[in-house]
C-alpha positions as CSV (number, residue, x, y, z in Angstrom):
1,X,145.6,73.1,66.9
2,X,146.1,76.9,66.6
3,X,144.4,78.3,63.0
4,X,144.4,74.8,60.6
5,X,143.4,75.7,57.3
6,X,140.3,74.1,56.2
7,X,139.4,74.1,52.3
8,X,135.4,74.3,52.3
9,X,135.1,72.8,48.8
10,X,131.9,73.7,46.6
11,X,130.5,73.6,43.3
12,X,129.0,76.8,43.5
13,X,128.0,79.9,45.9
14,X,124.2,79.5,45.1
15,X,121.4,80.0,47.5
16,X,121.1,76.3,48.2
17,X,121.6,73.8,51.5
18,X,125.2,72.1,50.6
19,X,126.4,75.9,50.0
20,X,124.4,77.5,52.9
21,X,125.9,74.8,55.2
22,X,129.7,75.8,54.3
23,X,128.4,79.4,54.4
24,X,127.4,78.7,58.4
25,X,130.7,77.0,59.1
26,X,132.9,79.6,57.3
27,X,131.0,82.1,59.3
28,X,130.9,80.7,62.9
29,X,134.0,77.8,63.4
30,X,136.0,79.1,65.8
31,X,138.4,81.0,64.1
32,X,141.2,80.6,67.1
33,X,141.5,77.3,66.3
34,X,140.5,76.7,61.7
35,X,140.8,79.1,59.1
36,X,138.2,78.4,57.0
37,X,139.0,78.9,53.0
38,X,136.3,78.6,50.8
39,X,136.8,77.3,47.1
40,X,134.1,77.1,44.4
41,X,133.9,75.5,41.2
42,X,131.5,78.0,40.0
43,X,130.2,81.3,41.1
44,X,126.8,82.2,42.6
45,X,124.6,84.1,44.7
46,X,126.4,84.2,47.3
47,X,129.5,85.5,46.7
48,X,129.2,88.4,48.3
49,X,127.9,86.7,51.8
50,X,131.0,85.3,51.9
51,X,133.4,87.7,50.9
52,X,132.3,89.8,53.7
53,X,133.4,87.2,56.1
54,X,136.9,88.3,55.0
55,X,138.0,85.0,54.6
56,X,140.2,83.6,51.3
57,X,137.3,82.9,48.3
58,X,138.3,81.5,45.1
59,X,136.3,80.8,42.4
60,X,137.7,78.3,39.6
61,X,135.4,79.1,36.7
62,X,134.6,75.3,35.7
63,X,133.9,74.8,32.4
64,X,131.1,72.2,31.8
65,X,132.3,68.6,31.4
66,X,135.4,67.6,32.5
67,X,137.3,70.3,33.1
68,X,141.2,68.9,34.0
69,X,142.4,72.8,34.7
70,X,140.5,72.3,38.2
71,X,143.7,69.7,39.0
72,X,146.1,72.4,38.6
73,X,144.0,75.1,39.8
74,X,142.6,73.2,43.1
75,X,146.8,72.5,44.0
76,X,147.9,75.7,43.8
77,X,145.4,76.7,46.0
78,X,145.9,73.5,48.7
79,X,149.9,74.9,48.0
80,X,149.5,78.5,48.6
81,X,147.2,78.6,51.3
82,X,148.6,75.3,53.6
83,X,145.4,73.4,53.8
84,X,145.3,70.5,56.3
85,X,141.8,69.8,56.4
86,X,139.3,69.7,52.9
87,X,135.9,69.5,53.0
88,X,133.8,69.0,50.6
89,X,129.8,69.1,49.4
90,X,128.2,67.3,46.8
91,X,129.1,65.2,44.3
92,X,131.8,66.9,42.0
93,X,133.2,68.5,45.1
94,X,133.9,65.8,46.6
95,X,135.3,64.1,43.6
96,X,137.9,66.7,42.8
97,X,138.4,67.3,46.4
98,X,139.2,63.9,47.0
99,X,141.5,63.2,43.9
100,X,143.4,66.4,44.3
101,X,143.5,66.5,47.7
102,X,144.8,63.2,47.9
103,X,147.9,63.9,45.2
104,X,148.8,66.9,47.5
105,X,149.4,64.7,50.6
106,X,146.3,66.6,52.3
107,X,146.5,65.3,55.8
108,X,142.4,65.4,56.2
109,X,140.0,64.9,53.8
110,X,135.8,64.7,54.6
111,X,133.1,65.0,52.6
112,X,129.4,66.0,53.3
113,X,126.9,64.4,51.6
114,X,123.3,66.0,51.2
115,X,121.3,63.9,49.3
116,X,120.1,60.1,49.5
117,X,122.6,58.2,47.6
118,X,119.6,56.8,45.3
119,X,119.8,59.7,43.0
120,X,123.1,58.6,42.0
121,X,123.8,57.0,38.9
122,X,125.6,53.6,38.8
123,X,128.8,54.9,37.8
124,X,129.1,57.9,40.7
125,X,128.4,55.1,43.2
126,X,131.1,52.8,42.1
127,X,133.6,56.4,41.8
128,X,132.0,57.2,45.9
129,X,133.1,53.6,46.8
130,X,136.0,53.5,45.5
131,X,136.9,57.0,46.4
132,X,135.9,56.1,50.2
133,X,138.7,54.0,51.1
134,X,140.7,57.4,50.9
135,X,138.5,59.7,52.6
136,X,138.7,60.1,56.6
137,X,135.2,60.9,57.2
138,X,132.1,61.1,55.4
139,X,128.9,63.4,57.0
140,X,125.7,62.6,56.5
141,X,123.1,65.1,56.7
142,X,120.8,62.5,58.0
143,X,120.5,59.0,59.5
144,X,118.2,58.6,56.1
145,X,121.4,59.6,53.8
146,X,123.6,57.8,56.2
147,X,121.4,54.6,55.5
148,X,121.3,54.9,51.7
149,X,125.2,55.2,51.4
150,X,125.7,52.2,53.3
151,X,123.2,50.4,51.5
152,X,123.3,51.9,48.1
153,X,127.5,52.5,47.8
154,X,128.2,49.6,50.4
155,X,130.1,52.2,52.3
156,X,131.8,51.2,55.6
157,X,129.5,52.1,58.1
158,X,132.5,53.3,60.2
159,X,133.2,55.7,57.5
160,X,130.2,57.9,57.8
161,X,128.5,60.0,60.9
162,X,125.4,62.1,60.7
163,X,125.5,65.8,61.5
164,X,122.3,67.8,60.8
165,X,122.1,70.8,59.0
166,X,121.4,73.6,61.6
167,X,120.5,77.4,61.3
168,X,121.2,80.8,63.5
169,X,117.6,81.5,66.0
170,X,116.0,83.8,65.1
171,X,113.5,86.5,67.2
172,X,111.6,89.1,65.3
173,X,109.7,91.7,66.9
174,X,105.6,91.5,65.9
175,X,104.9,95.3,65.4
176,X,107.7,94.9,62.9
177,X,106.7,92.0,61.1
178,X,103.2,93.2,61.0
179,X,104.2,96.5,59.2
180,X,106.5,94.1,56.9
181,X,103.5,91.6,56.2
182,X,101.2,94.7,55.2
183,X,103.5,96.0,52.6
184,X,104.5,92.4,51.5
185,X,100.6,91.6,51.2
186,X,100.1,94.8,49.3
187,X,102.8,94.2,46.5
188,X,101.5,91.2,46.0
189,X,97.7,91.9,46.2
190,X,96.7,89.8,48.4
191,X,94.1,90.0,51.0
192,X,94.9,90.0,54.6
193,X,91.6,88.2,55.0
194,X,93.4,84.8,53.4
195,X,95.3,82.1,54.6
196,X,98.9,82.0,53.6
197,X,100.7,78.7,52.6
198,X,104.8,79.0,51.0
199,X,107.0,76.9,50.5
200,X,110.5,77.5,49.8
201,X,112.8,75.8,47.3
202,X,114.5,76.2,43.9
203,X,111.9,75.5,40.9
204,X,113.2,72.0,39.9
205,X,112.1,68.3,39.6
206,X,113.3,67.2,43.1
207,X,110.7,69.9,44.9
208,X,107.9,68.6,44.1
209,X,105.8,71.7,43.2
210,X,104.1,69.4,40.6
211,X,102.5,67.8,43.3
212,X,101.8,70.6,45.6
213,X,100.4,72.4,42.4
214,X,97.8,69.4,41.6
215,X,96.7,69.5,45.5
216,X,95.3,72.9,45.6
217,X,92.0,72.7,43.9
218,X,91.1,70.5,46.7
219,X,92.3,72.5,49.3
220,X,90.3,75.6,47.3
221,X,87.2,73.4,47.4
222,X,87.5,72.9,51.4
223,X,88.9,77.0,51.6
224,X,88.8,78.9,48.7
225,X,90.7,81.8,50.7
226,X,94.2,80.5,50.3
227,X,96.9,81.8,48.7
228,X,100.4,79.7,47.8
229,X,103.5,81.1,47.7
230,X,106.0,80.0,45.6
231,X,109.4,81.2,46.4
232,X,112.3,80.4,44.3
233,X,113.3,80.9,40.7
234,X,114.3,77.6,38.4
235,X,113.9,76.0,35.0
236,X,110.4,74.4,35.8
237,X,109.1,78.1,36.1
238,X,107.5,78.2,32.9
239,X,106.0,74.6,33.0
240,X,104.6,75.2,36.8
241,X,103.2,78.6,35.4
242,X,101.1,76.7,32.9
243,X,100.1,74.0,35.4
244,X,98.8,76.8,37.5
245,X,96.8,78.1,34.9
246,X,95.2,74.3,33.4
247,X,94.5,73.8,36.6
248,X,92.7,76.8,37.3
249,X,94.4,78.2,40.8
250,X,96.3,80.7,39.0
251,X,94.4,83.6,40.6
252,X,95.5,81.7,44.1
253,X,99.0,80.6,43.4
254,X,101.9,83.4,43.3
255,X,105.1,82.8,41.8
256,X,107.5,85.3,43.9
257,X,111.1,84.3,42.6
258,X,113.8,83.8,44.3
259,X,113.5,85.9,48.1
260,X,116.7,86.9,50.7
261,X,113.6,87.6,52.9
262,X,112.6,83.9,53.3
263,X,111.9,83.8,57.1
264,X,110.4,86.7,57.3
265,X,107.9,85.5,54.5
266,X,107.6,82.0,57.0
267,X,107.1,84.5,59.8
268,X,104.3,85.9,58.1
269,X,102.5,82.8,56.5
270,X,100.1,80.6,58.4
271,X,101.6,76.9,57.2
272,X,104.7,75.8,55.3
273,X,104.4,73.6,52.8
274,X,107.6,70.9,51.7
275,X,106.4,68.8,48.7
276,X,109.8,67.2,48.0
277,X,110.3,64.3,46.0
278,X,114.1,64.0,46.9
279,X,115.6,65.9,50.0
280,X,118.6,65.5,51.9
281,X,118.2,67.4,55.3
282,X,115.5,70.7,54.5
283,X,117.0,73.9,55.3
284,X,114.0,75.1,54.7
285,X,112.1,72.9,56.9
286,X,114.4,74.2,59.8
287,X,113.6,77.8,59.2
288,X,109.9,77.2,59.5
289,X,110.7,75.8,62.9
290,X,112.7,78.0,63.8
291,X,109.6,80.5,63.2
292,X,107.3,78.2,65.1
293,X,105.4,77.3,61.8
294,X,103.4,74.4,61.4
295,X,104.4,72.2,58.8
296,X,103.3,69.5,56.2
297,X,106.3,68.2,54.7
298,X,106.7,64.7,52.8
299,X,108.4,62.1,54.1
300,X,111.8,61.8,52.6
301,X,115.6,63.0,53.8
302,X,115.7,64.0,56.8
303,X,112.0,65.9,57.0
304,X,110.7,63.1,59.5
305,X,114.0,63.1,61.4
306,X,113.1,67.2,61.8
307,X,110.0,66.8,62.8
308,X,107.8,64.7,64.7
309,X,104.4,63.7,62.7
310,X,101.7,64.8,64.3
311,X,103.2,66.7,67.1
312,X,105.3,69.0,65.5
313,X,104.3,68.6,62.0
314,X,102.5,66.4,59.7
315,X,104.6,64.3,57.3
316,X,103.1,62.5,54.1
317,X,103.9,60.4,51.4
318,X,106.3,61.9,48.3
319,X,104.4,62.1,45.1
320,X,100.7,62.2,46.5
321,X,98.6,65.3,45.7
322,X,96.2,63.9,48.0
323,X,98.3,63.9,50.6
324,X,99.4,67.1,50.3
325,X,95.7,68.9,50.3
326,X,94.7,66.4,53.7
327,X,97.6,67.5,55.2
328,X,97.2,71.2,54.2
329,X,93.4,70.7,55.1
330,X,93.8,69.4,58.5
331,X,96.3,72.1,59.6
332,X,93.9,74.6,58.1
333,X,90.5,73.4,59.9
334,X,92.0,73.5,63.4
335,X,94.2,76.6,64.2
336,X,94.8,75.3,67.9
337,X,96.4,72.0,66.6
338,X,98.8,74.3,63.6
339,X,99.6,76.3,66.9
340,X,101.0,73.9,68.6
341,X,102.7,72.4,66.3
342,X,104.6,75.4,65.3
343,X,105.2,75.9,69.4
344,X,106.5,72.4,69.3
345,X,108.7,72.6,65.8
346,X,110.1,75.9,67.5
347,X,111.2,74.0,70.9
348,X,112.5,71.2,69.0
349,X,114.5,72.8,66.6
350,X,116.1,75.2,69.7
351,X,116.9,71.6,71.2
352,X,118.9,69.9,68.4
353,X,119.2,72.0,65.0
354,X,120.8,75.4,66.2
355,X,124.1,76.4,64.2
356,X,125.6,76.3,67.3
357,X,125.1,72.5,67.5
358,X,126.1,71.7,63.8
359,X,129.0,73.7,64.4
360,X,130.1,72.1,67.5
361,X,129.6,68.6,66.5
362,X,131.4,69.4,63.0
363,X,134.2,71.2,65.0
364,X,134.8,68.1,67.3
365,X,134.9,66.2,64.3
366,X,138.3,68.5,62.8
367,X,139.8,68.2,66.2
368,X,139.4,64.0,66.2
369,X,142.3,64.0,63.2
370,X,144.2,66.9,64.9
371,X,146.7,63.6,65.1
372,X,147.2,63.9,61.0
373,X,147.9,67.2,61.3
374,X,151.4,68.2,61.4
């Protein structure tokens, strides 16, 4: 079993789950028994996160469409470096990864799939399907993706297994994160006096800031000292910036961009808000708990999987402003129940979404087709 290759096979190195997930494994498989290789389609973010792992990164340079240089490009990597074991995220990923890996002879190949298989079109559930009876194992970020794949792509049950996301702990020392909140506060211009909602998450469709947006004048008739913030960049920037301002919470509603400080910013904030419309398993979700935030998140993915409604968070329906601003509203108006909820999203998260769990479960899976591997 001694230092198998495994091909961690992305579209890009962007500051999003499927590519913070490989970034975990890369970083914390046991490297006395895989040697992770990561492989890109595009560049990102990231790259320099993992380049300092010191690990082989290559970066293909996809051009948009169908590119057919990936083919060649994708097996001379699988040649040169011996790869045993691909695994790939997402869609395209796990198309080329697939395809490619399968005309190499690739002894192993599994896929991870992040998001419910509804937001598929017809045609990439018939290429899954067909593309399934040649993959070993599929991994499903949650028994809710798990479900749709099955249902939606008609996928042998057999074929799939569900492995949360999970995130390093993380302890942070108060006198710290008080002098970091001041100056955070201050740049911002925001009071100390008000009560701090973010939520985290690239500024597109799926997210749901639409909805979140269209909550707050209620929550600002109930509280009018609250202040949103909105961390992530994305094309909806502009559009949500308008909304703001039509709706007239501009003044309450800041648009911070994109943030390598995010749980320190969760530390920080009094509730965390996740207004999805589409999710697979919430990275983001997990950080909050891993802060001991409380939590209104809608119910889709894995957010209800995370966290227990009304004990350790409150979930609500997708696509309901309403929603949103009762859920914000009730967390708001009793700061014992938001403190225990966060106490209780912090206990449960230690008990089954730790990195150290995601990586041992996705470890045992590699070592269940050691028998491939010659």
């Amino acid at each position: 079993m001694a230092g198998i290759k495994v091909l961690l096979l992305l579209y890009g190195v962007e500051a999003a789950g499927a590519e913070k997930v490989a970034l975990s494994i890369a970083k914390n498989i046991d490297k006395g028994k895989f040697k992770p290789v990561v492989c890109a389609l595009r560049g990102g973010r990231l790259l320099n996160e993992f380049l300092a792992l010191n690990i082989p990164v290559y970066i293909l340079g996809k051009k948009r469409g169908v590119d057919f240089s990936i083919i060649w490009k994708l097996l001379r990597i699988l040649k040169t470096e011996e790869i045993k074991i691909i695994h790939s995220h997402n869609f395209s990923p796990n198309f080329w990864g697939r395809v490619v890996g399968r005309i190499a002879r690739t002894p192993v190949l599994i896929i991870t799939e992040h998001t419910i298989a509804t937001a598929k079109t017809r045609l990439s559930k018939i290429i899954d399907f067909i593309l399934s009876k040649i993959t070993d194992k599929i991994i499903a970020v949650s028994n809710r993706v798990r479900d749709s794949h099955i249902k939606e792509e008609k996928i042998d049950h057999e074929k799939l297994i569900t492995i949360y996301n999970g995130i390093e702990s993380w302890n942070y020392d108060n006198k710290i994160l008080g002098i970091y909140k001041k100056q955070f506060l201050k740049e911002l211009g925001i009071s100390s006096e008000n009560y701090l909602i973010t939520t985290i998450g690239r500024l597109e469709a799926p997210k749901g800031h639409e909805n979140l947006l269209k909550a707050i004048p209620m929550v600002l008739k109930a509280y009018p000292k609250v202040c949103f913030l909105m961390v992530g960049d994305g094309r909806l920037k502009p559009e949500l910036e308008t909304l703001a301002e039509r709706l007239s919470v501009k003044e309450n509603v800041f648009f911070v961009g994109y943030r390598t400080d995010v749980r320190n910013i969760l530390a920080i904030s009094d509730l965390c808000i996740i207004p999805s419309i589409r999710e697979g398993f919430s990275i983001t979700l997990l950080e909050a708990m891993s802060v001991g935030k409380p939590i209104v998140a809608t119910d889709v993915g894995g957010n209800s999987e995370a966290i227990i409604d009304g004990e350790s968070g409150i979930i609500v329906q997708p696509g309901d402003p309403n929603a949103l601003a009762n859920g914000i509203i009730t967390v708001h108006k009793n700061k014992i129940l938001g403190e225990e909820m966060g106490i209780k999203a912090r206990k449960r998260f230690e008990e089954f979404f730790t990195i150290q769990k995601m990586i041992d479960e996705t470890e045992k899976l590699y070592e269940s087709f050691c028998y491939k591997i010659r």
